[in-house]
N, CA, C and O of each residue as an XYZ file, in Angstrom:
856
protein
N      47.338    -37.330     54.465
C      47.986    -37.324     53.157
C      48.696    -35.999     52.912
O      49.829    -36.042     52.431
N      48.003    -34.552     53.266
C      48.572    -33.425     53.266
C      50.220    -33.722     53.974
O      51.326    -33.546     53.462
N      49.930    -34.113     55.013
C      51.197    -34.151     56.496
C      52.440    -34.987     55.058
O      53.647    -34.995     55.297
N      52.094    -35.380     54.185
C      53.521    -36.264     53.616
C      53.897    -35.245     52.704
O      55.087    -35.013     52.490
N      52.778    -34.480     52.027
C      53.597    -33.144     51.037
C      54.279    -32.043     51.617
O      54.101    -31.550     52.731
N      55.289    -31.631     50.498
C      55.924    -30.708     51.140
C      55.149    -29.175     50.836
O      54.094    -28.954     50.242
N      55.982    -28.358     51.399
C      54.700    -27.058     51.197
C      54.379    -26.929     50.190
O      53.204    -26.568     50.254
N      54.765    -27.009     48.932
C      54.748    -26.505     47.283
C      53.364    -27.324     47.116
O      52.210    -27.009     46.827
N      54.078    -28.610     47.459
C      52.772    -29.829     47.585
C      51.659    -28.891     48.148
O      50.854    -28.542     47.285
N      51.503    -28.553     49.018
C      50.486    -28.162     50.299
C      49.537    -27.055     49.358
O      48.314    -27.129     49.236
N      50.414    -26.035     48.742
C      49.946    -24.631     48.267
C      49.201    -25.215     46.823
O      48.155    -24.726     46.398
N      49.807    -26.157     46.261
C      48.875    -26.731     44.786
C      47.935    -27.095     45.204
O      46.849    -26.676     44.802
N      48.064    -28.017     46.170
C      46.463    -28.741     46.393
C      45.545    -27.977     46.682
O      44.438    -27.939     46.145
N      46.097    -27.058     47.891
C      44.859    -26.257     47.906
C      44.536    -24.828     47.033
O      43.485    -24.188     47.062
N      45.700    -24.543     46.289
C      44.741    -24.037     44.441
C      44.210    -24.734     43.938
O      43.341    -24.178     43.267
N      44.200    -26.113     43.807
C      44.387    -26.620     42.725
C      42.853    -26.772     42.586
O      42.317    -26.373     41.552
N      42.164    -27.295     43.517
C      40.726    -27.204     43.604
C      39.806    -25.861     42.998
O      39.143    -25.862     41.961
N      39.953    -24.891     43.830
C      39.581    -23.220     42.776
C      40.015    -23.319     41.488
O      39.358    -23.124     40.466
N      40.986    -23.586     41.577
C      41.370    -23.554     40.233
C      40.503    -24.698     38.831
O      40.279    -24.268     37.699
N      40.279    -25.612     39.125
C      39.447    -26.540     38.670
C      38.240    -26.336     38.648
O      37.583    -26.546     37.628
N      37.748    -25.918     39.686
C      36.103    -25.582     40.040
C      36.451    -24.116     38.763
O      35.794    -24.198     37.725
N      36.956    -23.482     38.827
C      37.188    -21.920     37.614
C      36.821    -22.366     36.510
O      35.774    -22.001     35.976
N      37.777    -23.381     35.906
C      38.083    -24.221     34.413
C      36.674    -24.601     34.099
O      36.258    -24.301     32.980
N      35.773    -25.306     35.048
C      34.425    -26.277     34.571
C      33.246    -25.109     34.366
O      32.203    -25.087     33.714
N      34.006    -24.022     35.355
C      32.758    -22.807     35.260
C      33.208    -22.380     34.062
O      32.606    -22.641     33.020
N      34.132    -21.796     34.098
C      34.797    -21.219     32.490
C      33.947    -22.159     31.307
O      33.096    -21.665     30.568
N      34.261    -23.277     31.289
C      33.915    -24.216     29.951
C      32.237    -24.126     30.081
O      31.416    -23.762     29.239
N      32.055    -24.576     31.398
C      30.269    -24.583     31.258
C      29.456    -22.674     30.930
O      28.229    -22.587     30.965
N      30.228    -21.508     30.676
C      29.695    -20.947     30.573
C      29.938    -20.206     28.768
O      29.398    -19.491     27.924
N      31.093    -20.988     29.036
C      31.486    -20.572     27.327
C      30.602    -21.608     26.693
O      30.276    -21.352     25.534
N      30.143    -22.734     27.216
C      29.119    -23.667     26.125
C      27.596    -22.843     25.932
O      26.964    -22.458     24.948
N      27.456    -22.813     26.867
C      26.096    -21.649     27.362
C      26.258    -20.784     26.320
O      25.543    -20.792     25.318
N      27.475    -19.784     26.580
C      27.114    -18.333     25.332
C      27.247    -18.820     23.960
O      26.605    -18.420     22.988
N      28.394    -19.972     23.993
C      28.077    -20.371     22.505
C      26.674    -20.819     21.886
O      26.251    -20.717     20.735
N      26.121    -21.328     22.998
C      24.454    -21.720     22.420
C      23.497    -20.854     22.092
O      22.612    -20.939     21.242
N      23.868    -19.677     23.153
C      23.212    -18.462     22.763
C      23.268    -17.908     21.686
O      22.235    -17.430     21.217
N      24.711    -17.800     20.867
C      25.545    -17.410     19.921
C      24.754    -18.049     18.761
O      24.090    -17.429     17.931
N      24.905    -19.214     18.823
C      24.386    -19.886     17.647
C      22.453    -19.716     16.923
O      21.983    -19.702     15.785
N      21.699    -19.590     18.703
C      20.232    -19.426     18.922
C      20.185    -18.098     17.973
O      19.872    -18.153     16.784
N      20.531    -16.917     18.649
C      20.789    -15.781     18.005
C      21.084    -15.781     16.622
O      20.333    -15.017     16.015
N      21.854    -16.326     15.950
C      22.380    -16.407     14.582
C      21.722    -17.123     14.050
O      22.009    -16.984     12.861
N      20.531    -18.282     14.200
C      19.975    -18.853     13.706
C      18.357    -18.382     13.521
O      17.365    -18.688     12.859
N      18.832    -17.314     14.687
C      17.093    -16.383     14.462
C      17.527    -14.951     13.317
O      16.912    -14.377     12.418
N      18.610    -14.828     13.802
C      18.858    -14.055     12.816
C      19.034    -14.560     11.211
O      18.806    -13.651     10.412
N      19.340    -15.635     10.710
C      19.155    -16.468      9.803
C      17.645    -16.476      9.342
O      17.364    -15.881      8.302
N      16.964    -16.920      9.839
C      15.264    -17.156      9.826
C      14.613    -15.888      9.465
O      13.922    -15.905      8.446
N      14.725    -14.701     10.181
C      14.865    -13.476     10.225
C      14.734    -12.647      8.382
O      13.835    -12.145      7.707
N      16.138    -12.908      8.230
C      16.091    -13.250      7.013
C      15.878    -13.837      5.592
O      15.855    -13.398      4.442
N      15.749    -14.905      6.144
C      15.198    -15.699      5.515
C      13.380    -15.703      5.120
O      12.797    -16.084      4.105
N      12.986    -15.250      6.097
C      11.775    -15.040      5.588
C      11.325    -13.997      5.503
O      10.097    -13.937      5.441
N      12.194    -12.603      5.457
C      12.219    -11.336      4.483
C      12.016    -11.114      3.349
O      11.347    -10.253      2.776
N      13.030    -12.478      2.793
C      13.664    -12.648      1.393
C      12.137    -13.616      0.612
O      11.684    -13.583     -0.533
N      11.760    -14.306      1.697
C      10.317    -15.087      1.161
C       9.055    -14.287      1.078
O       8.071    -14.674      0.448
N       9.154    -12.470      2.135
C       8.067    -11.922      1.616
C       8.416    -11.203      0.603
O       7.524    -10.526      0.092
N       9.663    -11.141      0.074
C      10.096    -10.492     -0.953
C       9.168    -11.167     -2.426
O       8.444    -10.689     -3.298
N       9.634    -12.365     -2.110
C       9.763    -13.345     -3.701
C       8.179    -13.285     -3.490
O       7.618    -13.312     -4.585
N       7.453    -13.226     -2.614
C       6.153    -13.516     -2.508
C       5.184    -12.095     -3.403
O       4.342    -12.144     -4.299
N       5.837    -10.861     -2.599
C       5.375     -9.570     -3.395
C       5.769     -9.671     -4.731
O       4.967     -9.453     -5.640
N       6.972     -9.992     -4.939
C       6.870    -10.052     -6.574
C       5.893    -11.416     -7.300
O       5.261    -11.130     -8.317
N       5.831    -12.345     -6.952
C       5.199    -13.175     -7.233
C       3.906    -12.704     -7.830
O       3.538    -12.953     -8.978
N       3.125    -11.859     -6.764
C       1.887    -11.438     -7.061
C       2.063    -10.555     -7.843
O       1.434    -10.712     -8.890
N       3.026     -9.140     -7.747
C       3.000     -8.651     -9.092
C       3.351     -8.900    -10.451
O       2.891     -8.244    -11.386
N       4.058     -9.722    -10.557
C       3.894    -10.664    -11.836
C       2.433    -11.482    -12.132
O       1.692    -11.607    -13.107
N       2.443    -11.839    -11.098
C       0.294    -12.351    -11.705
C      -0.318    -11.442    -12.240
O      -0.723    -11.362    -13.399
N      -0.446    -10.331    -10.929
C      -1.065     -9.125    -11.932
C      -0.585     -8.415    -13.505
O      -1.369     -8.128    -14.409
N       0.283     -8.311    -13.516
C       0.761     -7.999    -14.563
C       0.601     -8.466    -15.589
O       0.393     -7.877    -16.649
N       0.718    -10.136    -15.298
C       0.565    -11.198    -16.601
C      -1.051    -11.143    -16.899
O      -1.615    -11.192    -17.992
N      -1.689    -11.013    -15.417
C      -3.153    -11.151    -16.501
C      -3.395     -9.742    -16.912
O      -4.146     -9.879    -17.878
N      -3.162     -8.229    -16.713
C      -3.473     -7.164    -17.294
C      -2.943     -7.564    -18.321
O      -3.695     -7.292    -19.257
N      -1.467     -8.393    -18.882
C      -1.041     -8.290    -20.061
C      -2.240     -9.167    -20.891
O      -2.854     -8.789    -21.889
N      -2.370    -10.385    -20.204
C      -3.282    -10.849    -21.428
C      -4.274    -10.478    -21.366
O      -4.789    -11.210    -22.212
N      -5.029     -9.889    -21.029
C      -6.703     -8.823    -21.022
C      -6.241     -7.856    -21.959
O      -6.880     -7.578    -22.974
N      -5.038     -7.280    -21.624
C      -4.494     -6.556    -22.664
C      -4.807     -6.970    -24.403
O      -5.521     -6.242    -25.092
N      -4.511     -7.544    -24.653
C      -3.885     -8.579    -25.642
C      -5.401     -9.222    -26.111
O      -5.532     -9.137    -27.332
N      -6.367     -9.735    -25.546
C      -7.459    -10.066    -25.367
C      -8.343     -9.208    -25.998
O      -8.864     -9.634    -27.029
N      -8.799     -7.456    -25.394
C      -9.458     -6.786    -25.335
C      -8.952     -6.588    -26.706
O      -9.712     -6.602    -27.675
N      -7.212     -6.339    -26.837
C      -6.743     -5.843    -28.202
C      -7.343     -6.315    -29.490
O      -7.650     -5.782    -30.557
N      -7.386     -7.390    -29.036
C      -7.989     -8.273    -30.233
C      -9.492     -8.549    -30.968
O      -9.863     -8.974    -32.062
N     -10.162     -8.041    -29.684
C     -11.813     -7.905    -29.815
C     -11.962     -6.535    -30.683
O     -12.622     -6.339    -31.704
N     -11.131     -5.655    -29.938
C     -11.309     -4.170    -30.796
C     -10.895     -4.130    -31.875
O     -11.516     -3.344    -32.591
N      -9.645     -4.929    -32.602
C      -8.822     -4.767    -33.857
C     -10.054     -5.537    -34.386
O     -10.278     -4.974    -35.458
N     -10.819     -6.344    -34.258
C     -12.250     -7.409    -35.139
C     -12.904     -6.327    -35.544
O     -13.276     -6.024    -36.678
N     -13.086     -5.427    -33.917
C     -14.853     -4.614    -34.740
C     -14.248     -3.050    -35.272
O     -14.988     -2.107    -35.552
N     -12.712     -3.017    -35.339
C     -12.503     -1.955    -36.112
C     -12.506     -2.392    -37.425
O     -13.006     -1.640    -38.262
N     -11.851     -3.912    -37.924
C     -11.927     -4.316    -39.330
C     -13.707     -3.951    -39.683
O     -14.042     -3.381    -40.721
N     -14.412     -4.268    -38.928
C     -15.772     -3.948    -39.792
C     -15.890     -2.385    -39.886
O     -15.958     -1.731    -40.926
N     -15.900     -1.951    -38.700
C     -15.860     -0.299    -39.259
C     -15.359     -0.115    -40.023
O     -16.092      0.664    -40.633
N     -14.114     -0.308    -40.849
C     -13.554      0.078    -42.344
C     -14.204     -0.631    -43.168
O     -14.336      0.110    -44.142
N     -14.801     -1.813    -43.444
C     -15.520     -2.271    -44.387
C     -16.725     -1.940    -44.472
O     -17.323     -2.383    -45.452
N     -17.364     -1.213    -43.665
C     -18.571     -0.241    -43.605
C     -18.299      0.613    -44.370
O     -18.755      0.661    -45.512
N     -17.243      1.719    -43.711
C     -17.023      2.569    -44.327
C     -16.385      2.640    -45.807
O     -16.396      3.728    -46.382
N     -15.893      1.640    -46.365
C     -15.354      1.546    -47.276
C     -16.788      1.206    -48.446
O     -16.828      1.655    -49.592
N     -17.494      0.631    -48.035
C     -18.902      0.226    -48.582
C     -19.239      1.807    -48.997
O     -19.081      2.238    -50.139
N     -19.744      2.621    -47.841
C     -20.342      3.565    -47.689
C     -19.388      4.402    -48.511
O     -19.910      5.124    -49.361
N     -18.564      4.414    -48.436
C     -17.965      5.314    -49.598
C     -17.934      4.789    -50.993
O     -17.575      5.658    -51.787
N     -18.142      3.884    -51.420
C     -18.181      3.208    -52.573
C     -19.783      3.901    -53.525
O     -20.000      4.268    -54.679
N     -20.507      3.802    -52.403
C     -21.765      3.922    -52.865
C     -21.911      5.361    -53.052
O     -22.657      5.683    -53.977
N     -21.090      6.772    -52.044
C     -21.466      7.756    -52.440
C     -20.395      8.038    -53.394
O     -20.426      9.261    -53.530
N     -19.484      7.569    -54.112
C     -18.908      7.653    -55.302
C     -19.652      6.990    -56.685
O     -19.321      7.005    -57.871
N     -20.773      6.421    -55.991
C     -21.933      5.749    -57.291
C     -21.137      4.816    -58.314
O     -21.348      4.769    -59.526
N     -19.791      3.781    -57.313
C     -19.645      2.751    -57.689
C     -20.684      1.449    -57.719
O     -20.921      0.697    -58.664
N     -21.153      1.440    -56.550
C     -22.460      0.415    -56.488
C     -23.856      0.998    -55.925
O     -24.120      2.186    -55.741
N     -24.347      0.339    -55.790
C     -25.911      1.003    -55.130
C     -25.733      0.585    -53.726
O     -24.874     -0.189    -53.302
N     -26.500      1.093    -53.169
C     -26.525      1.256    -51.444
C     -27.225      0.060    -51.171
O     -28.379      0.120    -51.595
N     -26.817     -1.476    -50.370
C     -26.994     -2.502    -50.108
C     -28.534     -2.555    -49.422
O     -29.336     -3.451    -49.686
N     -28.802     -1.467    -48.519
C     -29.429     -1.137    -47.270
C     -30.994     -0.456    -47.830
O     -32.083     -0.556    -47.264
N     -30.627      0.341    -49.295
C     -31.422      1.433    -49.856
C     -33.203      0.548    -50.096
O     -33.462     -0.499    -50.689
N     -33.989      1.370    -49.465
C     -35.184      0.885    -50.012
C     -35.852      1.310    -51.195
O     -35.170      1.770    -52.110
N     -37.529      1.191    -51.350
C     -37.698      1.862    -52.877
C     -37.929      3.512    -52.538
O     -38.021      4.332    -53.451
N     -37.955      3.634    -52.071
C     -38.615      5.145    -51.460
C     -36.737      5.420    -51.566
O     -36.373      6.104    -52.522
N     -35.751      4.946    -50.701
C     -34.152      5.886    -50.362
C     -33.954      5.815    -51.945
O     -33.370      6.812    -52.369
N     -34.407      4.582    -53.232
C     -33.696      4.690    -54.419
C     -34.238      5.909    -54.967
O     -33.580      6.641    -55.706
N     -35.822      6.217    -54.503
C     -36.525      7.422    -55.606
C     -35.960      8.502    -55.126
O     -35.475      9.260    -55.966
N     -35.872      8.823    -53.924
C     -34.942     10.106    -53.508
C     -33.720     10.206    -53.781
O     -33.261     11.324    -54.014
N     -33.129      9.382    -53.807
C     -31.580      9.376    -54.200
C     -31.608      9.721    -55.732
O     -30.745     10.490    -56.155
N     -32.727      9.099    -56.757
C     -33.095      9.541    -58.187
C     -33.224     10.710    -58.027
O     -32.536     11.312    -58.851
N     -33.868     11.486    -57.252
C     -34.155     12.729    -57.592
C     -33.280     13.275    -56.909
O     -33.753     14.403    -56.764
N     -32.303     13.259    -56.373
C     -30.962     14.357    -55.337
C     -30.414     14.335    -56.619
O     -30.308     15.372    -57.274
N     -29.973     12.999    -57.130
C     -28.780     13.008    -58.106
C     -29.163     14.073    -59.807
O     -28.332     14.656    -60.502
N     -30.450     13.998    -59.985
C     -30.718     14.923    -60.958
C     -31.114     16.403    -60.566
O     -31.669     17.089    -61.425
N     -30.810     17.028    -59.086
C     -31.034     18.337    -59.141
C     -29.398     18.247    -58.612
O     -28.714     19.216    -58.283
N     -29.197     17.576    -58.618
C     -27.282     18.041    -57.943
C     -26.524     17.450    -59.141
O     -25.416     16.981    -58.884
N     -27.042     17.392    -60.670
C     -25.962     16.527    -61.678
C     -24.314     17.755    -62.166
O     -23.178     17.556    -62.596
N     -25.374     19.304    -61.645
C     -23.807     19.746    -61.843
C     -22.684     19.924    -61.166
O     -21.573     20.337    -61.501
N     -23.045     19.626    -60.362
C     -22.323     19.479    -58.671
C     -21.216     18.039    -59.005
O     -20.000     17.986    -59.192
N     -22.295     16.971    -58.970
C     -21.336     15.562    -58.977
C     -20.433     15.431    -59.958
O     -19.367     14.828    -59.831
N     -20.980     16.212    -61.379
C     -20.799     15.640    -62.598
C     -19.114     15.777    -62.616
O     -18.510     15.132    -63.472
N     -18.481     16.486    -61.817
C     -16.915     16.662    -61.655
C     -16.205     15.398    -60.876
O     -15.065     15.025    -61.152
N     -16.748     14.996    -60.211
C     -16.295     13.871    -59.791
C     -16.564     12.440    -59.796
O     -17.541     11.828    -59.366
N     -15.352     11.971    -60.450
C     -15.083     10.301    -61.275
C     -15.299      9.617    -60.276
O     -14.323      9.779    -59.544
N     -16.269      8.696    -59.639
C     -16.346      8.025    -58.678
C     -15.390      6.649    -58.933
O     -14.742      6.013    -58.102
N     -15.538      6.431    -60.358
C     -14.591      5.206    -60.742
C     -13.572      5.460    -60.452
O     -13.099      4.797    -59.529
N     -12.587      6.702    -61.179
C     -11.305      6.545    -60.939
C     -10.960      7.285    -59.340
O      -9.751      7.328    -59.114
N     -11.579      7.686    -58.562
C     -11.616      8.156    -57.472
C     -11.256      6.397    -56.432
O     -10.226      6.106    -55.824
N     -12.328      5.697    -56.565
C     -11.984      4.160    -55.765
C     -11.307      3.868    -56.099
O     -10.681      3.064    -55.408
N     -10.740      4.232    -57.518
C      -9.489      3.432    -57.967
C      -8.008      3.613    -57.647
O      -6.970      2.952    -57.665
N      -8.561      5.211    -57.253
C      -7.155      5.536    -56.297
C      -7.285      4.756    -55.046
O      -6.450      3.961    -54.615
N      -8.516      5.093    -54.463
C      -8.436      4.201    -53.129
C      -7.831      2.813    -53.154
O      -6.764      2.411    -52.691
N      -8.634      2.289    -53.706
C      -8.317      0.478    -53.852
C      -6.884      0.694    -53.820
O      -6.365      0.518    -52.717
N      -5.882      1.143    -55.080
C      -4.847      0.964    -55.065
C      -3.919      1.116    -53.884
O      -3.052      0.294    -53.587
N      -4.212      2.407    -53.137
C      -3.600      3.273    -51.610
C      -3.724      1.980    -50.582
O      -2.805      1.498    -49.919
N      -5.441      1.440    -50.637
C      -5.329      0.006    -49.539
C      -4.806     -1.224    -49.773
O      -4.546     -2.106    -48.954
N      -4.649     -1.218    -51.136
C      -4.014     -2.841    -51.890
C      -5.063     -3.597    -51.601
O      -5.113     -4.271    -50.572
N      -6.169     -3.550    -52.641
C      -7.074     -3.755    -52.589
C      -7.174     -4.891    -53.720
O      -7.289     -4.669    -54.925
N      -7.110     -6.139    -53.107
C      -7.439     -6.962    -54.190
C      -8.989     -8.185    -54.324
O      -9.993     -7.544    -54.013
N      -9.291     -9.455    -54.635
C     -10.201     -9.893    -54.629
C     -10.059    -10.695    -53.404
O     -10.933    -11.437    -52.957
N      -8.947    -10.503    -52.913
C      -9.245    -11.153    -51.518
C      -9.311    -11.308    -50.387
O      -9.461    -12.254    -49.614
N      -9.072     -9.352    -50.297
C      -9.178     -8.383    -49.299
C      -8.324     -6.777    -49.306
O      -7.923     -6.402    -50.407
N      -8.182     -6.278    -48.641
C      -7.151     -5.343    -47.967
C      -5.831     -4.843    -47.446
O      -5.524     -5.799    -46.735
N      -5.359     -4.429    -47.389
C      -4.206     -3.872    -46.286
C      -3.926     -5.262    -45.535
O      -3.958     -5.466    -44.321
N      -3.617     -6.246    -46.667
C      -3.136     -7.329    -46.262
C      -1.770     -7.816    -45.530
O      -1.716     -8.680    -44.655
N      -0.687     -7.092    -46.061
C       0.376     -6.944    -44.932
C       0.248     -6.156    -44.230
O       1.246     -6.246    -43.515
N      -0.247     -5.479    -43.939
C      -0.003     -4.298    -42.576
C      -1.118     -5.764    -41.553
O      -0.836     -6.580    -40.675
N      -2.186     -5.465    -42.203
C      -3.203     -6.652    -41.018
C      -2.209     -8.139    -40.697
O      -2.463     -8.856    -39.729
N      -1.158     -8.418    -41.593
C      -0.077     -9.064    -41.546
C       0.564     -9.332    -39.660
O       0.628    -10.288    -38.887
N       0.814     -8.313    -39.635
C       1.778     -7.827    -38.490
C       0.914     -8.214    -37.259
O      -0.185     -7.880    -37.701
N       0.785     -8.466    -36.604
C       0.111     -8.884    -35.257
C       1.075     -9.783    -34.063
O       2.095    -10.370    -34.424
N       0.691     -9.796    -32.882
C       0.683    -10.621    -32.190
C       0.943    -12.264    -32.499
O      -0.127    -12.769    -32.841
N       1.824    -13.050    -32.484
C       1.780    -14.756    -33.116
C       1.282    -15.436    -32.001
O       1.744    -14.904    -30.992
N       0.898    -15.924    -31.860
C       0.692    -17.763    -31.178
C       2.037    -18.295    -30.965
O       2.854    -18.264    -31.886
N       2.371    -18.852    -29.654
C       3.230    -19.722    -29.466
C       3.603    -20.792    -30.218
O       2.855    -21.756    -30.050
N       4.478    -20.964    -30.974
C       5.321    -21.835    -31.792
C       5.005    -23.763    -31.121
O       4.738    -24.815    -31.702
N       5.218    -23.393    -29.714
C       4.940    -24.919    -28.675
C       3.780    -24.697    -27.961
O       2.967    -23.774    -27.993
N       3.859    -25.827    -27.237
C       3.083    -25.944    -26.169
C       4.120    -25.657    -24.713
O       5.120    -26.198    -24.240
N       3.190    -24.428    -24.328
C       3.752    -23.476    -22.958
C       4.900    -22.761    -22.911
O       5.448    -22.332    -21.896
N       5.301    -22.627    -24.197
C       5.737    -20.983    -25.045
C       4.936    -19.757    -25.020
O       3.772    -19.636    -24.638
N       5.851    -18.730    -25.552
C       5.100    -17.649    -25.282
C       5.014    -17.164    -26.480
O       5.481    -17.743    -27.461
N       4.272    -15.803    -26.534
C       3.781    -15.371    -27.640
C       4.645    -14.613    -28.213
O       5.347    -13.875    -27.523
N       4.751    -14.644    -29.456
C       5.605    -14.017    -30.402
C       5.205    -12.543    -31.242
O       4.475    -12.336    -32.211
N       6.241    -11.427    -30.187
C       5.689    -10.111    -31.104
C       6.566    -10.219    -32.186
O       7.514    -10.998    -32.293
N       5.941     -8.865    -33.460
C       6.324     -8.477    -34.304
C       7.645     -7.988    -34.469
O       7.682     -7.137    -33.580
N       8.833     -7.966    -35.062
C       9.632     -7.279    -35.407
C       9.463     -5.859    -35.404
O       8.384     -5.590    -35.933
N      10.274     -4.514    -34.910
C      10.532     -3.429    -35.136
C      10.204     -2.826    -36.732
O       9.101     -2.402    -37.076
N      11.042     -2.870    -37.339
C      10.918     -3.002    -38.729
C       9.682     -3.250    -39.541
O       9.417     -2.585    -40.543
N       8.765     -4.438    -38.985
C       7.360     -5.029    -39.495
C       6.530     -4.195    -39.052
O       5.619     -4.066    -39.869
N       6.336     -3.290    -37.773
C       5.661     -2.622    -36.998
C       6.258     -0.773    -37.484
O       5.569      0.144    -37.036
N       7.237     -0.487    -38.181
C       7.461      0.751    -39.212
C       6.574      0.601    -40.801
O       6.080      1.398    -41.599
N       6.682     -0.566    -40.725
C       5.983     -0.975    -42.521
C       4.695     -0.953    -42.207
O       3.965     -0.579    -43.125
N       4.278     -1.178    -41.398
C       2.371     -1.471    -41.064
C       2.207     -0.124    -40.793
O       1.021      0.192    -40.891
N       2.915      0.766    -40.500
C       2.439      2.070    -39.571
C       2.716      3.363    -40.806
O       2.227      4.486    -40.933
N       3.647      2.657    -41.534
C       3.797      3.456    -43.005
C       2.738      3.460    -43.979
O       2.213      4.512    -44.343
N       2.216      1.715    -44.656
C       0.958      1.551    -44.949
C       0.145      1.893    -44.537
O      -0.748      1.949    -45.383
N      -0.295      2.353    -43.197
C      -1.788      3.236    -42.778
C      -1.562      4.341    -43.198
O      -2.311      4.753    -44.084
N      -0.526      5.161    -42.747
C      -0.154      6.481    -43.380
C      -0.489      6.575    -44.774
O      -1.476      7.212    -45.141
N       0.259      5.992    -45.554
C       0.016      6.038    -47.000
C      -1.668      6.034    -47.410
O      -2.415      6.920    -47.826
N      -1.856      4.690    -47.100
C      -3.931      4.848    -47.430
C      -4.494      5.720    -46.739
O      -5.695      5.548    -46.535
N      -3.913      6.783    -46.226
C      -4.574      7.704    -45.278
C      -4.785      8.743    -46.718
O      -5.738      8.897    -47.482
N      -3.669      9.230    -46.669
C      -2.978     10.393    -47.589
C      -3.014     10.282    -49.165
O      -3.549     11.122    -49.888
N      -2.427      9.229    -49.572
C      -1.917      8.972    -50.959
C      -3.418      9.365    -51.766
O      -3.456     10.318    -52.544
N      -4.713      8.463    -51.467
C      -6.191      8.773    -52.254
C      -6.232     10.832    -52.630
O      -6.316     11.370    -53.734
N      -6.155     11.375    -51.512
C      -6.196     12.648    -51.425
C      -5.181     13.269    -52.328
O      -5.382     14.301    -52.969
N      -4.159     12.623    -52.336
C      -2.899     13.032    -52.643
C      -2.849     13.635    -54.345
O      -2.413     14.648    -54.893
N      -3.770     12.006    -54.918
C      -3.897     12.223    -56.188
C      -5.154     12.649    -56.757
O      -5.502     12.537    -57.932
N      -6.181     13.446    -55.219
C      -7.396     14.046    -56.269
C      -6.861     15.637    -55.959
O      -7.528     16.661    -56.106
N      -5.597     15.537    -55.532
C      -4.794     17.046    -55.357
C      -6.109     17.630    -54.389
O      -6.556     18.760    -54.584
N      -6.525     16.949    -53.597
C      -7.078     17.626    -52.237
C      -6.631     18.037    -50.959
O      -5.831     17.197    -50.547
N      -6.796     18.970    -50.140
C      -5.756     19.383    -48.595
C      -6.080     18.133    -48.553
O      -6.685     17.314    -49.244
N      -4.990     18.246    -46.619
C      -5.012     17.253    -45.751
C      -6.539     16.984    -45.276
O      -7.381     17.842    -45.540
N      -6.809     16.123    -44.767
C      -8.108     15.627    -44.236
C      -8.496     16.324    -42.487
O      -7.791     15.768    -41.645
N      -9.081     16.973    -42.124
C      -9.463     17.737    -40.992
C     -10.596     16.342    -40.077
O     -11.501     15.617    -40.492
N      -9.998     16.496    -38.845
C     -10.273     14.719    -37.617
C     -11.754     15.264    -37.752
O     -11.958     16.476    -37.677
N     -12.911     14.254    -37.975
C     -14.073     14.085    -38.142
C     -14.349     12.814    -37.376
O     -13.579     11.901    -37.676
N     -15.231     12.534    -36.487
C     -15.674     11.378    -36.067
C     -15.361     10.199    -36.571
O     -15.416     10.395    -37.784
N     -15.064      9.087    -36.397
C     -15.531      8.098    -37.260
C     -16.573      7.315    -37.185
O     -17.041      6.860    -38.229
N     -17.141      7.003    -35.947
C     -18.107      6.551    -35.763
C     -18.974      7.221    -35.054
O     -18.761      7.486    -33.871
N     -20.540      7.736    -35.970
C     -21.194      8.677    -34.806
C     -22.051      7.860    -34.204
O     -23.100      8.498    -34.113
N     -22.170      6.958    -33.809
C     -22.777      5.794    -33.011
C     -22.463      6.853    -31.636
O     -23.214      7.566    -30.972
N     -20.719      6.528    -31.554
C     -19.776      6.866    -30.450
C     -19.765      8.207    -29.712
O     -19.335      8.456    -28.586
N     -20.458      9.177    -30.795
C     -20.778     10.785    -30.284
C     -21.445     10.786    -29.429
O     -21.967      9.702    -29.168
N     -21.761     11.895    -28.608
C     -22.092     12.308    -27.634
C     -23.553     12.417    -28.168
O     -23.675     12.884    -29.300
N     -24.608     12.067    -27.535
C     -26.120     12.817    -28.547
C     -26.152     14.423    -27.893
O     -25.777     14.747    -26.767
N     -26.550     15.046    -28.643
C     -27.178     16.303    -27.930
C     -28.422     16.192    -27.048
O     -29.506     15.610    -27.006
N     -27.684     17.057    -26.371
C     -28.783     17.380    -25.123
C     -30.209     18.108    -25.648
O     -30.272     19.102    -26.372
N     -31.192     17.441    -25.160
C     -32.689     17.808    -25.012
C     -33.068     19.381    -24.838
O     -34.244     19.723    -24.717
């Protein structure tokens, strides 16, 4: 079959083969790196991809934590704001009584006979101070009526969710200046009008003191 071509004929045919056998290597090796290409880019994909999943994962958990310190927060807040309301109604008692608005709830017969006899070797001592109009400054300073206290400032708190799997509703800016003004005021104002200094930090609860050492 060669013997009928002419040379041109002769010289193709026998490129033409290398040349073909080149082309299938060429294509079969460019499919190859493309697979590689793609393997690679798809690990590199993954790669990433689950970077981005230990990402969302670390935050995940610090948002748990967070959310439950917040509500322990919020929790604890709320246990302490209870047993501070009684500490002021203690103390508000207890001051009532050493202004000799009422008698001492607690007093036995023995604390009434001593207390009889303090109050008549100390009558020139007390006799200057109005225990009536003294609470009466108070009462007024706490807004003190028959049906409690520092009723808007105790106002201001933390709300309850409006729905179900809502969140909790803080106070206004503004509501949280007015509550923080009202403590101020019943701090000061009582003092204010028995024209006494400022008040010097005294314990409030000596439960909470340290005892002395032995």
């Amino acid at each position: 079959m060669l013997q009928r071509l002419g040379i041109r004929g002769k010289i193709l045919a026998v490129v033409a083969v290398p040349i073909l056998v080149l082309v299938l290597a060429a294509a079969f090796i460019t499919a190859s790196a493309a697979q590689t290409f793609t393997a690679a880019q798809n690990s590199e994909d993954l790669i990433e991809t689950l970077g981005q999943a230990r990402d969302l994962q670390a935050d995940l958990q610090q948002e748990r934590l967070l959310s439950e310190q917040f509500s322990h927060t919020i929790q604890d807040g709320e246990d302490k704001l209870e047993e501070s309301y009684g500490f002021t109604d203690t103390a508000i008692t207890n001051l009532e009584v050493a202004a000799g608005v009422i008698d001492n709830p607690d007093a036995t017969a023995d604390d009434a006979t001593d207390d009889t006899t303090d109050e008549s070797s100390d009558t020139d001592e007390t006799s200057s101070v109005d225990g009536e109009a003294f609470m009466a400054d108070v009462n007024a300073a706490i807004g003190r009526t028959s049906s409690g206290y520092m009723e808007d400032a105790r106002a201001v708190q933390i709300a309850a969710p409006g729905e179900d799997g809502g969140w909790v509703v803080f106070p206004e800016t503004s509501d949280i200046e007015a509550m923080q003004a009202s403590y101020a005021a019943a701090v000061e104002e009582p003092r204010q009008r028995q024209g006494r200094p400022p008040r010097r930090h005294r314990p409030r609860h000596p439960a909470r003191c340290a005892e002395p050492s032995a």
